[in-house]
Every structure is written in structure tokens, then in C-alpha cells.
N, C-alpha and C positions, 0 to 999 in steps of 0.2 A: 581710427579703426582701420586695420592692414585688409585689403581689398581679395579677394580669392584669386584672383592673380598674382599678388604680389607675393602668399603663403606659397602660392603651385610653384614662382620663381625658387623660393627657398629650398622647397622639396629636390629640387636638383642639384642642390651644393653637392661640392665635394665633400663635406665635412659631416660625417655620418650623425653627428648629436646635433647636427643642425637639420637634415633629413627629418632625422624623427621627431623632432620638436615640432617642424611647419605639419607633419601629415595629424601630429597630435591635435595642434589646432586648427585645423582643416576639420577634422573628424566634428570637433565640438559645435561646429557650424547647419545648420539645416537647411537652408538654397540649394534650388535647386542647381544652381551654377555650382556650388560646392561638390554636391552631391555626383554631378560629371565629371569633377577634378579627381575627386576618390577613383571615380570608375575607372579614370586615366590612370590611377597608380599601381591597380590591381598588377599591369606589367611592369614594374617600378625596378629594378635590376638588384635593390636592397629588402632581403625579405622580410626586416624590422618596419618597412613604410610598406610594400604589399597587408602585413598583417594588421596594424593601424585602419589602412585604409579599410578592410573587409570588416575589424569591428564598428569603425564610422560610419559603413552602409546600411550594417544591423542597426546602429543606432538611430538613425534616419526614417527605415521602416518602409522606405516606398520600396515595394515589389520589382521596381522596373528596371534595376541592375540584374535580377536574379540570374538571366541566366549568365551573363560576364560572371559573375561570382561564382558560379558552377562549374563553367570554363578553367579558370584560373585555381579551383582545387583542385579540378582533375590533372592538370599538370603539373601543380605545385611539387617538387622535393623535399623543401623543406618543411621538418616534423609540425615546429610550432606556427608557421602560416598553414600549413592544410589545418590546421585544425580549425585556427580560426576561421578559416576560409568557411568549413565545412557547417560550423556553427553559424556563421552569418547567413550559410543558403535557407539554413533551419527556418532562423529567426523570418527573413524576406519571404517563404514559404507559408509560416503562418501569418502575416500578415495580408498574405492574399487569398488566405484560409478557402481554396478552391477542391470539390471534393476527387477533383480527378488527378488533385496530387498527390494524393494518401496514397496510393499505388508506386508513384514514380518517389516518394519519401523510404518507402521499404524498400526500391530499388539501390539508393542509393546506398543502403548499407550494407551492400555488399560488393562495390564498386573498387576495383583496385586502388591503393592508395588510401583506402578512408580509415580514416583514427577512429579508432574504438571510442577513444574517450566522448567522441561528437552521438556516441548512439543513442544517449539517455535525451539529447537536444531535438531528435532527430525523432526519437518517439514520441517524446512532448509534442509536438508541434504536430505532428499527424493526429493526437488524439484532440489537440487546438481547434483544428481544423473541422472535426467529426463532430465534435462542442459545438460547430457553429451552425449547423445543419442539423437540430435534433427530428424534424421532421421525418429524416431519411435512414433514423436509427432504429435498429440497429444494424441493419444488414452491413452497411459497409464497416461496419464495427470488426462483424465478424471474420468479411473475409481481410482484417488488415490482420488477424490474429492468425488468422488461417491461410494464409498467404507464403509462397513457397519460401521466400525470401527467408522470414520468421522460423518457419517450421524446420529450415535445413543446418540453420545456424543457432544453436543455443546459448553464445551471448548475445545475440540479437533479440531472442526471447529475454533475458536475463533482464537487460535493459529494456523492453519494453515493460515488464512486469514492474519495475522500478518506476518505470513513468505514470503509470496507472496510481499507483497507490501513492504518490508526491505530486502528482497534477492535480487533486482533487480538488487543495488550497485555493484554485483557480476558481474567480467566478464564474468564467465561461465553460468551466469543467462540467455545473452544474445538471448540463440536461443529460448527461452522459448517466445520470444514475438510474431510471428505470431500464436501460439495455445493460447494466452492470447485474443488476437485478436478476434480468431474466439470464445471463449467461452466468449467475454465481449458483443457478438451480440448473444448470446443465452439466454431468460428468464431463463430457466432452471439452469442457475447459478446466478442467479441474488445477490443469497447474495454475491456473491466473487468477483461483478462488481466494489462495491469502493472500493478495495484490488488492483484487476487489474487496474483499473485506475490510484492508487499510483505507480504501478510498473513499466506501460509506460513512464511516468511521471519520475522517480530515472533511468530508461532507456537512458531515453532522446529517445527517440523511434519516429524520423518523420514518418515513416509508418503509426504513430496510429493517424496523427493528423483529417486525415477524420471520424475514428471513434470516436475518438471522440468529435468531432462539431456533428456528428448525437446522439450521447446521451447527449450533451448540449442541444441541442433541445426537445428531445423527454423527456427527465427522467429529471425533473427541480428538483426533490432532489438531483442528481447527477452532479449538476453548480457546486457548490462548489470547488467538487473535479476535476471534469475535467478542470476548470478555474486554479487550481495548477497544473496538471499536464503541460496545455500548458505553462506555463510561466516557467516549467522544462526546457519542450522541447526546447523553443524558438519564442517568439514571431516576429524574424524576417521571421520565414518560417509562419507566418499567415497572412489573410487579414488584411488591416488598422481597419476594423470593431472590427473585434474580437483580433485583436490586442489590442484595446483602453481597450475593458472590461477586460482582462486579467492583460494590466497593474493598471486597475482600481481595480481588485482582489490582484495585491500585492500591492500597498498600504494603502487599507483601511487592509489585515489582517499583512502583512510583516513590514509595518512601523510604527510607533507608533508618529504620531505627537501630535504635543502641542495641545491643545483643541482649540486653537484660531486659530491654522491653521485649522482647519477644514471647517470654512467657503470659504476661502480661494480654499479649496481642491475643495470641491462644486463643487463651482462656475467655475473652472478651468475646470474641467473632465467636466460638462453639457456641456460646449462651444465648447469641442474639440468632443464631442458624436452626438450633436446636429448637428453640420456645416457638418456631414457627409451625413445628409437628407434621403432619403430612405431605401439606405441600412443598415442604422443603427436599423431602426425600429423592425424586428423579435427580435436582441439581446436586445435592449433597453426595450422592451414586456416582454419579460421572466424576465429581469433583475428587473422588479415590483415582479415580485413570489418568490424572494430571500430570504429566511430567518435573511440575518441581514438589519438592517431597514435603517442604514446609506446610504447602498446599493438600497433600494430599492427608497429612495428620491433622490438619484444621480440621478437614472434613468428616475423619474419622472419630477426632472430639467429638464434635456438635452430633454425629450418630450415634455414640454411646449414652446422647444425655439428653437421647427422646425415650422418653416411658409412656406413649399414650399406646392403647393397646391396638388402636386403629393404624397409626403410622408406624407401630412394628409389624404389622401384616402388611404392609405397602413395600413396605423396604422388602419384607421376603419375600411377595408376588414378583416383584422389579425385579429382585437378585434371580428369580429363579427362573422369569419370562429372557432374560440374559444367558441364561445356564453361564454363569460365572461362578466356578466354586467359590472364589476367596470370598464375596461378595455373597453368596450363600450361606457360607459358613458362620460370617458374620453377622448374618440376618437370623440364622437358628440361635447364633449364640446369644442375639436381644432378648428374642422371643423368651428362651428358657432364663433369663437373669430378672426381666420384667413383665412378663402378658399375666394376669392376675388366673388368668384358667388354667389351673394345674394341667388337664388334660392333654394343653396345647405343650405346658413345661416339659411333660414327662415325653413327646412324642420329638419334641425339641432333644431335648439328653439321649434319645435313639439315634435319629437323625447326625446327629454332631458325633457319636460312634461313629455311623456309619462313614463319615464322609473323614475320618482320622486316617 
């Protein structure tokens, strides 16, 4: 077995494929003798062995190079060692998951010379870090979102709103979700609300499932998303109602059927949305405001093919507590085709005048 001496001798050949071969296997090594030999090479004159070496110290994990590794990005030139550089400060940063570097990690992304690409690593590791201190959550949550760094540069935001909602995979993400919670009911975050919704959702997080039915309701750009997170979570912890829509969300976007099933599809989910009569009505209403159209005719079946007389006066109170005409219109036009009381028929045939 070649001794960490004898690799650090080779790391100085002249022969560059011989360079990067000793720093390769140097890297693979975990001693802490090793681990001083990498540090040595962060100044290494080749920046194919600088950048080896900085992935060997991320993969090492001990903190106690971090700041030589900080050093050596801020000087770097070249593209593909800073980068690595800047990923391995990440990685040594969350593994010393300390809360007073959640500050100096938003610092760094706006540090001359830092590769954007290092930002998504760089936000991961500050919310790593915020994981590991759920005691102290949420406040410093907030101000890592609120933080000027963040607020002045909008791919900085970009990518942290990307780290939220693909860190969640994380065990350690876990305590992070009742301050996800409470900041997914705050306008004041509202950009990082489809971020958070993703993360509940890769959570698998039943706690959120109340919050989020209250922003399927309220925020109808945010169906989308919150219709994918519950069918993370599980549609056997939801009502039969919003259970239906959810599975109706993963099949029109999860499965990819043949074209000629799709009548089929239809026809099948109106019947099973429809037979459910009143309480299907609120989600079947929003389910018209959807932006993909397949969707929004599904919904519009299953409401043509409720005839109870009670769930026609639900749909019209809803359409008309909304003042949305279309949704009006449509609600006079039930009422008069199915409510068994003329009276209601014939004021329904005025109504539908008037609103032509």
C-alpha cells in the first residue's frame, strides 16, 4: 500500500496525467495525514490537482480545512476549480452545521468571483445547517430569506427557492417543516410558497395537509402545486372529494395515455366526481380556473352530470358568492335543465336572458 508521502511525491511530477492521478488517489484516502497533504495542494500550480484536492476535502467532511478552502476560491481563476472550490466550502460548512454561518453562507454568494452554478450547494447547506437546530426555528429561517444578500439578487433567490423544495429528500430537512408551515401562511413569502409546497409534498408531511386544502382554495395558481404535493403525501389521509381531484392531477400530468383513452379518461373521472353531489362542488368550481384545459373540461363534465337539487343550489350560491359570470351562467343553466321546481326553472330562463 503507497504511503501518503510517496502519492504527495507524485503529485509533483512533471507529467500532468501523473499529477492528477496521485491527487486522485490522495483524495480517496481519509487520514488525517492525507487530509494535510490535500490542504497542501489547494496551492498546487496545476488547477486539475487544486480542484481534485478541494473535492477530496468535501469528501473527507472534517470542517477544519474550511477556511484554506475559502482562501483558495477567493483567489482562484480558474472557472472549474472555483467552482469546485466553492462547493467543497458548502459541503465543510454543513458539516459543521454552526448557526452563525447561515449569515456568512448568504455572504458568500455574492462574493466576487463566485460561480453561480455553486448557488443551489450553497443554499442547501444553510438550510442543512437551520435542520439541525430545529429548536431555534423559525426565526433564523426568516431572516436567511430576508436577508439583504437574497433580497438584492434574484438568482440568489431563484436558487434558494430551488433548494427548499429538493432538500426536503433530506432526513435532516425534516424539522424544517412546521416553520415552512408557518411562512407558507404568510403573504409576505409568498414567492417561496410554490418552493414550500414542493417540500411538504418530497416531506410526505401530513401536518401540511390542512394547509394546504386552505391554499387550494384560496390561491388557484397554486392547484397545481398543491394537488402534487397531496398525492406525495397520500391520498388515503384525504377526503373522498379531494382525493378524486388529486388522483385526477396525477393522471392527466403522471400518466401519459394513448389519445383514444382519453375519452375514456373523461368520461370515467366526470362519473366518479359527479356521483359525489354536493361536496364535490367548491373543488369541481376551482377545478374550471385550472390552467390546463383537459382539466378544466373534466371538471365541467362531472358538473353537467349532477342533478340533485341540493348540489344545484350549492353550485349557484358558490358561483354567485364569487360574482363570476361564467360560473353563473353555468350554475343558472343546471338549475333550469335539472331543479325539479318549475318556479326556480322559469326564474333560471330570466336570469340566463338577463346575463346573455
Amino acid at each position: 500500500m503507497r504511503t501518503v508521502r510517496s502519492i504527495v511525491s507524485r503529485v509533483l511530477s512533471g507529467d500532468p496525467a501523473v499529477r492528477r492521478a496521485a491527487a486522485s488517489e490522495l483524495a480517496k484516502l481519509r487520514s488525517a495525514s492525507a487530509r494535510d497533504a490535500l490542504e497542501s495542494c489547494l496551492d498546487h500550480r496545476d488547477p486539475d490537482v487544486r480542484r481534485i484536492a478541494a473535492g477530496g476535502l468535501a469528501q473527507v467532511g472534517d470542517p477544519k480545512p474550511l477556511p484554506w478552502v475559502l482562501r483558495s476560491a477567493r483567489l482562484e481563476r480558474d472557472p472549474r476549480t472555483a467552482l469546485a472550490l466553492w462547493r467543497a466550502a458548502a459541503r465543510l460548512a454543513r458539516s459543521r452545521a454552526r448557526l452563525q454561518d447561515v449569515p456568512r453562507l448568504a455572504g458568500w454568494l455574492v462574493e466576487s468571483h463566485f460561480p453561480d452554478d455553486a448557488m443551489g450547494d450553497v443554499c442547501s447547506a444553510a438550510l442543512h445547517i437551520l435542520a439541525a437546530h430545529p429548536e431555534r426555528l423559525p426565526g433564523p429561517l426568516i431572516g436567511l430569506l430576508q436577508a439583504s444578500e437574497v433580497l438584492s439578487y434574484p438568482l440568489i433567490q431563484t436558487a434558494l427557492q430551488k433548494a427548499i423544495a429538493t432538500n426536503a429528500g433530506q432526513r435532516l430537512a425534516r424539522p424544517l417543516a412546521p416553520a415552512y408551515l408557518d411562512l407558507l401562511q404568510d403573504e409576505a413569502f409568498a414567492a417561496y410558497h410554490p418552493a414550500l409546497i414542493e417540500a411538504l409534498g418530497n416531506m410526505r408531511e401530513v401536518r401540511a395537509i390542512g394547509t394546504l386544502l386552505k391554499r387550494f382554495e384560496s390561491v388557484p395558481e397554486l392547484q397545481d402545486k398543491v394537488l402534487g404535493a397531496l398525492s406525495l403525501i397520500g391520498v388515503e389521509n384525504l377526503d373522498p372529494v379531494t382525493a378524486t381531484a388529486v388522483r385526477l392531477h396525477e393522471e392527466i400530468y403522471f400518466r401519459t395515455p394513448r389519445e383514444e383513452e382519453f375519452v375514456t379518461f373523461f368520461f370515467e373521472s366526470a362519473q366518479r366526481l359527479g356521483a359525489m353531489g354536493e361536496r364535490a362542488v367548491p373543488v369541481l368550481l376551482r377545478l374550471l380556473d385550472h390552467p390546463n384545459g383537459a382539466l378544466r373540461q373534466n371538471a365541467r363534465f362531472a358538473l353537467e352530470s349532477i342533478t340533485d337539487p341540493r348540489a344545484l343550489l350549492s353550485i349557484l350560491r358558490f358561483a354567485e358568492n364569487r360574482r363570476d359570470p361564467a360560473k353563473t351562467r353555468l350554475a343558472w343553466e343546471l338549475v333550469r335543465r335539472n331543479h325539479p321546481d318549475r318556479s326556480l326553472q322559469a326564474l333560471a330562463a330570466d336570469r340566463l336572458a338577463d346575463l346573455a
